[in-house]
RODO-2510 file (C-alpha; in nm, 4 decimals, decimal comma):
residues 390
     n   res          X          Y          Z
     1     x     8,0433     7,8769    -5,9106
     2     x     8,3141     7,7425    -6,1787
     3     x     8,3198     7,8539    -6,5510
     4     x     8,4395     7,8177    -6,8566
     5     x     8,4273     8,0704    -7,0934
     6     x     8,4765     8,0416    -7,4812
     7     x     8,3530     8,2391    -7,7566
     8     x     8,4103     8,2734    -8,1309
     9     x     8,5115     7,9285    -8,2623
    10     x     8,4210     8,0586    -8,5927
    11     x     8,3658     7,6985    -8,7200
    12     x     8,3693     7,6408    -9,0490
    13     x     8,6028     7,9276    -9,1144
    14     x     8,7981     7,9035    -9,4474
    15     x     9,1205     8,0241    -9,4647
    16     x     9,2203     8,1184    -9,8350
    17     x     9,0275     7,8473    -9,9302
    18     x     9,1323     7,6104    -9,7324
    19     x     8,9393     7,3665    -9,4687
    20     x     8,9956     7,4154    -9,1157
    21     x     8,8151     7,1014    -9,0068
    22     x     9,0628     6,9108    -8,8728
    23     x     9,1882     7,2056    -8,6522
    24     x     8,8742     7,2953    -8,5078
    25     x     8,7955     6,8770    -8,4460
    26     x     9,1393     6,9227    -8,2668
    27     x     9,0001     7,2480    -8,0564
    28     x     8,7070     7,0928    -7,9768
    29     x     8,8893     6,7924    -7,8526
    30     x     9,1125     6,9806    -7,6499
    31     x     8,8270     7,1552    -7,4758
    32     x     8,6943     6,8157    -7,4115
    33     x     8,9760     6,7601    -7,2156
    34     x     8,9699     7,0638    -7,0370
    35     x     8,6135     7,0103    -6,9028
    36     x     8,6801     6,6499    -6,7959
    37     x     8,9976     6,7833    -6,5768
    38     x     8,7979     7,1198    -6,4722
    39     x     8,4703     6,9758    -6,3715
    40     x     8,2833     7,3075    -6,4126
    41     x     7,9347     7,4136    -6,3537
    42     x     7,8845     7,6065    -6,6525
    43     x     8,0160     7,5870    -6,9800
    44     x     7,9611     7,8959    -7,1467
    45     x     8,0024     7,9833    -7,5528
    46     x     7,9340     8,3446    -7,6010
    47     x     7,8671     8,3649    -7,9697
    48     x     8,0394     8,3181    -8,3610
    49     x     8,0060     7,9549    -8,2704
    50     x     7,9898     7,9120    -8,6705
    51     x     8,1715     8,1331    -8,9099
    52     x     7,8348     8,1683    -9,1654
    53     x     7,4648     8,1802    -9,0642
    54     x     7,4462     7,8804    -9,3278
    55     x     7,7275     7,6520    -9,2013
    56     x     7,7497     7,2886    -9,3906
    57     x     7,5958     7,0097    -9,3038
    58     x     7,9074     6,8971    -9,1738
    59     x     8,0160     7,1657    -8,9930
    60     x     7,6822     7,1344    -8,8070
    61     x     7,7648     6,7153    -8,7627
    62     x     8,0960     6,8632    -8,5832
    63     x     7,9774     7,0928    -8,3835
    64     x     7,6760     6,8764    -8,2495
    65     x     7,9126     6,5891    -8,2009
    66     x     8,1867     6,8433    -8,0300
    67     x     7,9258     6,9413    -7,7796
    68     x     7,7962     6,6359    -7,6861
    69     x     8,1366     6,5139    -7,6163
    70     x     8,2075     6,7902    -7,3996
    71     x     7,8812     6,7569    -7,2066
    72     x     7,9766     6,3585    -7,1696
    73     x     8,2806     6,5142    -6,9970
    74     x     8,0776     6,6880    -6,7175
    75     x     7,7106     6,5694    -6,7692
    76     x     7,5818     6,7368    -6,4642
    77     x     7,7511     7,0701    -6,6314
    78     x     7,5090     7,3278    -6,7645
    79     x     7,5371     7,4208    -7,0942
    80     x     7,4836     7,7850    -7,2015
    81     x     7,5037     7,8449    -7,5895
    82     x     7,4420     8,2700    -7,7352
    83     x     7,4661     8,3832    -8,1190
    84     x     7,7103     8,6418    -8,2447
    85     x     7,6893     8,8401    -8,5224
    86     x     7,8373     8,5539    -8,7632
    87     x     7,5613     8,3327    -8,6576
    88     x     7,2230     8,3599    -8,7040
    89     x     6,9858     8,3527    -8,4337
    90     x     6,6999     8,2132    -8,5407
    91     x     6,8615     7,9227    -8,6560
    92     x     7,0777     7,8923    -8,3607
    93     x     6,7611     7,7898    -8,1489
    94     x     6,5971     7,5422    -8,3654
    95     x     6,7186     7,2717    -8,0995
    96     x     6,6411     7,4411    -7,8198
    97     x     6,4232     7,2079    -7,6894
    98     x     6,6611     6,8986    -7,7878
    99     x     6,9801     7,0391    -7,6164
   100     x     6,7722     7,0629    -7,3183
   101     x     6,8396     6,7394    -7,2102
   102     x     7,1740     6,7459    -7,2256
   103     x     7,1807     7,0286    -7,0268
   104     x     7,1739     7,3067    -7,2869
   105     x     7,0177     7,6466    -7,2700
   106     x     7,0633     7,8135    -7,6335
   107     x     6,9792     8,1613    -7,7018
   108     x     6,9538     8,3173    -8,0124
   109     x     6,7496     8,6192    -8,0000
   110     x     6,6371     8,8755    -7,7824
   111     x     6,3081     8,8388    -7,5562
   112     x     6,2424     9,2045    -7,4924
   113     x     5,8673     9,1194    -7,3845
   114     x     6,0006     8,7871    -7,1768
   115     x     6,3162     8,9031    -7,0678
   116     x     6,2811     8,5835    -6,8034
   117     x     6,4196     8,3366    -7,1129
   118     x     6,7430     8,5119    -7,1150
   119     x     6,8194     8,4023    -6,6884
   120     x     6,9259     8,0681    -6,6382
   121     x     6,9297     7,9179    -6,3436
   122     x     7,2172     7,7265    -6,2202
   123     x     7,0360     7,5082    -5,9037
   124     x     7,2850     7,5972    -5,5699
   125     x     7,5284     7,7668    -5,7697
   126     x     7,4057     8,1116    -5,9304
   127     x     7,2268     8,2800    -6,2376
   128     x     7,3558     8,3219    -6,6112
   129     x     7,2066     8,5904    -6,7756
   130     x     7,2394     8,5031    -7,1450
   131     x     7,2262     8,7880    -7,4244
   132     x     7,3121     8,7025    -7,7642
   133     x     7,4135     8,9687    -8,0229
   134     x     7,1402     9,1597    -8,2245
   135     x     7,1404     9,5243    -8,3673
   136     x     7,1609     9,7665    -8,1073
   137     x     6,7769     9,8885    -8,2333
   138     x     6,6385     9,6112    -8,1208
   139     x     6,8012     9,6180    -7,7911
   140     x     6,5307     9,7739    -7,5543
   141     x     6,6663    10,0751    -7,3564
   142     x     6,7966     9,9495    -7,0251
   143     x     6,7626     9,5981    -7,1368
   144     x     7,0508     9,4743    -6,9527
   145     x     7,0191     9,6427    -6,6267
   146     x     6,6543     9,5335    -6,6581
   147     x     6,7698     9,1299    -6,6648
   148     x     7,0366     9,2167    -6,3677
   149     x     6,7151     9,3753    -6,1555
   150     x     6,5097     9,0864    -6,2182
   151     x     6,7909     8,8352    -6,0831
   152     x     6,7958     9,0776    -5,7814
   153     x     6,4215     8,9632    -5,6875
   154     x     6,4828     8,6328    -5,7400
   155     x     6,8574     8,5751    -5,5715
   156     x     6,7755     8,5137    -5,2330
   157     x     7,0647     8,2840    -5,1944
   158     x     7,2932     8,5967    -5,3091
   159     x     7,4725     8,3520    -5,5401
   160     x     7,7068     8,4798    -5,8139
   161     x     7,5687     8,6133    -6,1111
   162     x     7,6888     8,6044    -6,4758
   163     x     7,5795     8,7652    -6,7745
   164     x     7,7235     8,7238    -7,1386
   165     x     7,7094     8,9409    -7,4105
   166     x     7,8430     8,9522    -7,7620
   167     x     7,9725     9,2846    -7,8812
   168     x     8,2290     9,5943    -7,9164
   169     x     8,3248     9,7703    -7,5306
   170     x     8,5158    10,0483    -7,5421
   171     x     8,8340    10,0775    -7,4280
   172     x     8,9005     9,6670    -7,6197
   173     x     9,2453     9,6024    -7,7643
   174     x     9,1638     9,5322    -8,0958
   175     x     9,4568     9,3467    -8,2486
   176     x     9,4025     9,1231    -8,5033
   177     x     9,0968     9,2559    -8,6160
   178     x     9,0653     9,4387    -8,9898
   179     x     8,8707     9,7271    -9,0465
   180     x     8,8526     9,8911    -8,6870
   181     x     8,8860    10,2022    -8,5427
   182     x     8,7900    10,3166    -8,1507
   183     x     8,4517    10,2983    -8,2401
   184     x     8,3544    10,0380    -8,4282
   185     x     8,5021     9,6189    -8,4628
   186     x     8,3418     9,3794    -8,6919
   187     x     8,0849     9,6093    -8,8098
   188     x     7,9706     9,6734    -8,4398
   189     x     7,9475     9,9976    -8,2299
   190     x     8,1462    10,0228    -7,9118
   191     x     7,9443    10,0816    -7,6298
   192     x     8,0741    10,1971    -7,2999
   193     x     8,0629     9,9518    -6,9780
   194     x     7,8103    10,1247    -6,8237
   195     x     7,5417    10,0165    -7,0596
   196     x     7,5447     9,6396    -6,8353
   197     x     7,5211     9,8146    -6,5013
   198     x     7,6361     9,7172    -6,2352
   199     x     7,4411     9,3405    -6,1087
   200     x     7,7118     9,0781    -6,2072
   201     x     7,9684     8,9246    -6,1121
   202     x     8,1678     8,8385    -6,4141
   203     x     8,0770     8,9809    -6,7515
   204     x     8,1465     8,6985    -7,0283
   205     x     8,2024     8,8919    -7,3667
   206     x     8,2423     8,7683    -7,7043
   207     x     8,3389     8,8742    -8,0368
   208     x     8,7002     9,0217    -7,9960
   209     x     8,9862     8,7423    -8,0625
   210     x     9,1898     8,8494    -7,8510
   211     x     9,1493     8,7168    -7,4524
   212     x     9,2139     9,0170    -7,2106
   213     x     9,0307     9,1887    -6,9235
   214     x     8,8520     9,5296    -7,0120
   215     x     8,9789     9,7256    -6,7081
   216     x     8,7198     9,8393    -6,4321
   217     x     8,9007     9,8192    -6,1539
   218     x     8,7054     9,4735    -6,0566
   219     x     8,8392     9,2430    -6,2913
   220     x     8,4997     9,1217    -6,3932
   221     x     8,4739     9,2065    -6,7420
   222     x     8,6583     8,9712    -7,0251
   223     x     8,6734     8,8839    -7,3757
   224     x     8,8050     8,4894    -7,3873
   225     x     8,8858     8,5468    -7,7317
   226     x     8,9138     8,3072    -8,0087
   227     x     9,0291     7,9397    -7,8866
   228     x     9,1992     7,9749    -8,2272
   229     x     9,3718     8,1806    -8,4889
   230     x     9,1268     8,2850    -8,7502
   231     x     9,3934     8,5506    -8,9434
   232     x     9,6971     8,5819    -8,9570
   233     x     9,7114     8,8875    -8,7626
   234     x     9,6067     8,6925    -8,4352
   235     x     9,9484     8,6773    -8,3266
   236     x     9,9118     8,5845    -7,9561
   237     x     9,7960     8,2992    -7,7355
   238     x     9,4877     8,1489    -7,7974
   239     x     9,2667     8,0372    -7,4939
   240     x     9,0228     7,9751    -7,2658
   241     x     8,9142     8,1089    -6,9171
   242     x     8,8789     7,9097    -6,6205
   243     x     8,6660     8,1335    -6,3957
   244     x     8,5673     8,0575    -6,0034
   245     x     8,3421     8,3059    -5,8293
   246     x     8,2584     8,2079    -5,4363
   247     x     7,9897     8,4232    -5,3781
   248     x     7,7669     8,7751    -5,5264
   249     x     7,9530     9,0792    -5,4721
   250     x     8,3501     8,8550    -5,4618
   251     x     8,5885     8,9018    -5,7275
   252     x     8,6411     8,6272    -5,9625
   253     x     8,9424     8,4059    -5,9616
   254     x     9,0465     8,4050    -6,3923
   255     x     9,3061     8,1219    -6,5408
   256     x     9,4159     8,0741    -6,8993
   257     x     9,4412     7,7643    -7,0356
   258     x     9,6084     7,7659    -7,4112
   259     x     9,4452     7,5905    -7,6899
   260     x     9,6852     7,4142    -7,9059
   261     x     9,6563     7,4771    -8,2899
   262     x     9,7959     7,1994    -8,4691
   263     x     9,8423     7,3874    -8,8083
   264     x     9,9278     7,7187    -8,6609
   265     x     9,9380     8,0447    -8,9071
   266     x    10,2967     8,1587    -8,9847
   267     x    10,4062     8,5250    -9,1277
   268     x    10,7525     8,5190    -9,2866
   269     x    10,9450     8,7404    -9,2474
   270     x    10,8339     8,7576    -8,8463
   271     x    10,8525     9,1312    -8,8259
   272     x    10,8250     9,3955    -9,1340
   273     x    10,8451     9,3088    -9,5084
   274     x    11,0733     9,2014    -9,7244
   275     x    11,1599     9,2499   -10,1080
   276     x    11,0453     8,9623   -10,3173
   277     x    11,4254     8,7820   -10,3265
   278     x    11,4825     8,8478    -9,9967
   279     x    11,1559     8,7063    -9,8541
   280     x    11,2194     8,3892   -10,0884
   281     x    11,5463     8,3722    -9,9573
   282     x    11,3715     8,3049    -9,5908
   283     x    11,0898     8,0913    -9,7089
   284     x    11,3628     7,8621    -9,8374
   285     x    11,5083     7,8644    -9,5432
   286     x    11,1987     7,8008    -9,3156
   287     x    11,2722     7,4877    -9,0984
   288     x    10,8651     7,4174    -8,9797
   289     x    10,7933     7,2627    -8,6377
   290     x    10,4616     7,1463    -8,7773
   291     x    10,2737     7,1861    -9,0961
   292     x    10,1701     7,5302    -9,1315
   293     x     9,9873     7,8274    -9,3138
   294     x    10,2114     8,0550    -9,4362
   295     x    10,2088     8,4342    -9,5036
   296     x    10,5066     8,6527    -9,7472
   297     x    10,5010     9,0077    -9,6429
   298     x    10,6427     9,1832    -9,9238
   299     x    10,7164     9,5350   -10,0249
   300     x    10,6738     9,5746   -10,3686
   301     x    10,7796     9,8880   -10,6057
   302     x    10,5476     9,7676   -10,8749
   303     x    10,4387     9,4280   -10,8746
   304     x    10,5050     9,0606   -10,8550
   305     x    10,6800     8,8326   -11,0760
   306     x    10,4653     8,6565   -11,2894
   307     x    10,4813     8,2874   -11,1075
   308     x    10,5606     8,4401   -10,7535
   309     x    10,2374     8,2528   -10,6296
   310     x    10,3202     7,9347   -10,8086
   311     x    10,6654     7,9536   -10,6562
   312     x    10,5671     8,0170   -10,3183
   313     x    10,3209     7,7279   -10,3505
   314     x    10,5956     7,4627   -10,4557
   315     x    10,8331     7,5898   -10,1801
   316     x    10,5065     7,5311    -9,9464
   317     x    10,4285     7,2714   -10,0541
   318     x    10,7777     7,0548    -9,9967
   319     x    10,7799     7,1603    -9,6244
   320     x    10,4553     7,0140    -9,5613
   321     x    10,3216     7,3736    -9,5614
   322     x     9,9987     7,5347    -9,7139
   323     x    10,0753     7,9122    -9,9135
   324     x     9,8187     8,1282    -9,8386
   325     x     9,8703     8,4588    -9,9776
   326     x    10,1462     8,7284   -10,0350
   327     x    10,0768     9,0299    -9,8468
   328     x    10,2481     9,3078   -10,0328
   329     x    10,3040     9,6432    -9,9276
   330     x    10,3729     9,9455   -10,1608
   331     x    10,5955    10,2816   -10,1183
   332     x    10,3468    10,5269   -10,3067
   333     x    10,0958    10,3911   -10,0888
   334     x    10,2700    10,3889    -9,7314
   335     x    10,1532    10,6860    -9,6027
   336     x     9,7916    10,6519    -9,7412
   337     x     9,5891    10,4643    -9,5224
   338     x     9,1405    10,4474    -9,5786
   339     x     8,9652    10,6073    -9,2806
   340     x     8,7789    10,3356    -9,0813
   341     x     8,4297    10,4356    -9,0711
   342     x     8,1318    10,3789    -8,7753
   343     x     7,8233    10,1560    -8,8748
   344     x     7,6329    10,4542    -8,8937
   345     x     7,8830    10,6605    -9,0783
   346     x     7,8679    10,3557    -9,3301
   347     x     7,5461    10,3702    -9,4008
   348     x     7,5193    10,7285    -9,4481
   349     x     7,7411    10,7379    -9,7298
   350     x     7,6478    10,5915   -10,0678
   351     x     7,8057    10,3600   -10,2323
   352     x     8,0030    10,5359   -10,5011
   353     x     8,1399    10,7569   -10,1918
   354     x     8,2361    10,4084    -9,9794
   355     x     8,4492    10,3452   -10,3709
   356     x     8,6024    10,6417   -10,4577
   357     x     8,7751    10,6784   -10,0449
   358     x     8,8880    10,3341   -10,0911
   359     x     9,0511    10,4225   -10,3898
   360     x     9,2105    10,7331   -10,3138
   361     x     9,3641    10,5731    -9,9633
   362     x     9,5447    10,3945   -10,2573
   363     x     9,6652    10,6806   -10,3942
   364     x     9,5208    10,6596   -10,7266
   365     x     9,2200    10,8866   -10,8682
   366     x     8,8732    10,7919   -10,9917
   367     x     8,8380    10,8525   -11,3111
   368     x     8,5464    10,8987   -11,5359
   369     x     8,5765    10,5946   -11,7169
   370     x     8,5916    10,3960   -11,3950
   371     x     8,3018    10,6185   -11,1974
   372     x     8,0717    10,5479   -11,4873
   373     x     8,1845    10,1433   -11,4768
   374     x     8,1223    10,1409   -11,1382
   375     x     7,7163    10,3658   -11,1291
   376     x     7,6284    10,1136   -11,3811
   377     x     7,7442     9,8082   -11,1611
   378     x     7,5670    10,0026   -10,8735
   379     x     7,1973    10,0345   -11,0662
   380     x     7,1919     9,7115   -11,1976
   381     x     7,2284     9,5932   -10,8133
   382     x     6,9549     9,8407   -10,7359
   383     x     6,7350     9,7343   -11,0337
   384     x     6,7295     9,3733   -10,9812
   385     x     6,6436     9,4465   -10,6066
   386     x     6,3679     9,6460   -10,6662
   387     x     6,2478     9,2802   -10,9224
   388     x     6,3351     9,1168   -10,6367
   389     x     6,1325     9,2942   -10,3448
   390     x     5,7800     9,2998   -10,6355
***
């Protein structure tokens, strides 16, 4: 069996305001391509296909358009589409039945009492086991090594067998990713490898940007990543996996295949920050290949000048470039950093706690004045809910 695997095109995404259409017509383009030269049997896109549960009308046009071209490509390709968390599921599957005949399986939810809608066949060639995210309550216990037992009765062929999922695995290099700690990316839980068992062949994961192999000693498990950047911070290749399996219980064969981005996201100065003049100094200097995004990284004692944005902007805005933010770093607050926090640690803590840590990692105090601004803020969100939920 021949794959590819994609996951998080995140379309829609906004970057400081600004549309990203034209890059992610370009990505979807490119994977066009790439299917056409590839020829695969299954195409798979293992969630944050949109960046918002309520993407535009057209950012929906695009994406339906994207994937029909790609099926074109390969029509007698199987299609296999999951949510992520940045989707939502229910949605997702409204076309179900439509993308059938083009080849597309699309699964949003999770059939606990049907668990048979989540294996695809792929005639001759193998199984896909297809789990979207959802809250790990409403994950049954055992869920996945339930689906990998039930392709067991039913491979008599002993053809490979592929299962997708979208979340957090421990032991993931996180880079690029805000907010994280060991435990917890995006707002999900890592969960350890052995909660998939042991039935497939190739793992397809989604949800971390970054493409790399979580190491089991079979080189079955993989995150494709994002095809491309969606911060700054993504500061590697962006790609797509080529996967060939010949047979349940062989290791896959894994390629790369870089996705171009033709407005790629640029940090100035490359490494470390800068004072204000001297990171002026380089943007004036900055020779683009290509129009760009740019990011100032900026160590600042107290604050900005006054028209620092505005003057970024116009220097931008000459090279063809689009200013996107100054990232500034200060001394008093070097050393303070806010402690990541678990989903369940999160929730746990109420709000006015989840405030006053985020100010103190910013070494300043809470004081009265701003503790009783901010419990008045807080019960008027908790009074009009409780108008809402009457």
């Amino acid at each position: 069996m021949k794959l590819i695997h994609t996951s998080d095109w995140h379309l829609g995404h906004l970057l400081y305001n600004y549309d990203r259409g034209e890059e992610q017509s370009s990505m979807l383009n490119q994977l066009t391509e790439i299917v056409k030269k590839e020829q695969p049997d299954v195409f798979l896109l293992c969630g944050d296909v949109f960046d918002t549960p309520q993407p535009s009308t057209s950012v929906q046009k695009m994406f339906i358009e994207g994937m029909l071209a790609i099926h074109e490509a390969c029509p007698g390709m199987v299609m296999v589409m999951t949510a992520g968390n940045h989707d939502s599921g229910s949605k997702h599957e409204v076309n179900k039945e439509l993308w059938q005949f083009v080849g597309g399986h699309v699964i949003g939810n999770i059939y606990k009492d049907a668990i048979d809608k989540h294996i695809i066949e792929i005639p001759g060639k193998g199984y896909v086991i297809a789990v979207p995210y959802a809250y790990e309550k409403f994950i049954p216990e055992n869920f996945f090594k339930d689906l990998t037992a039930r392709v067991k009765e039913v491979n008599k062929d002993n053809l490979p067998v592929i299962m997708t999922a979208h979340t957090t695995v421990n032991g993931v290099d996180f880079t690029g990713h805000e907010r994280v700690n060991e435990k917890t990316i995006g707002n999900i839980d890592s969960v350890g490898i052995e909660t998939f068992g042991e039935g497939y062949d190739y793992l397809a994961l989604g949800h971390i940007h970054k493409p790399q192999f979580i190491h089991t000693g079979k080189h079955n498990v993989r995150y494709s990543g994002s095809p491309i950047a969606v911060s700054f911070d993504e500061s590697y290749n962006h790609t797509v996996s080529i996967v060939e399996i010949s047979g349940h219980g062989e290791r896959p064969e894994v390629r790369e295949v870089e996705i171009e981005n033709i407005k790629p996201l640029v940090t100035l100065p490359v490494d470390g920050y800068g004072t204000y003049e001297e990171v002026m100094e380089i943007l004036k200097k900055f020779e683009p290949v290509r129009p760009s995004y740019v990011r100032l990284q900026v160590k600042v004692e107290d604050s900005l000048p006054y028209n620092a944005n505005y003057s970024a902007s116009i220097l931008c805005e000459e090279k063809g470039c689009s200013f996107c933010l100054f990232n500034t770093k200060r001394k008093e607050a070097e050393a303070s950093e806010i402690k990541t926090m678990s989903v369940d640690e999160f929730m746990s803590c109420a709000p006015i706690e989840i405030f006053t840590k985020y100010i103190e990692s910013q070494g300043m105090d809470v004081s009265g004045e701003m503790r009783t601004m901010v419990e008045s803020v807080i019960a008027e969100v908790n009074e009009e809910k409780r108008n809402n939920n009457k």
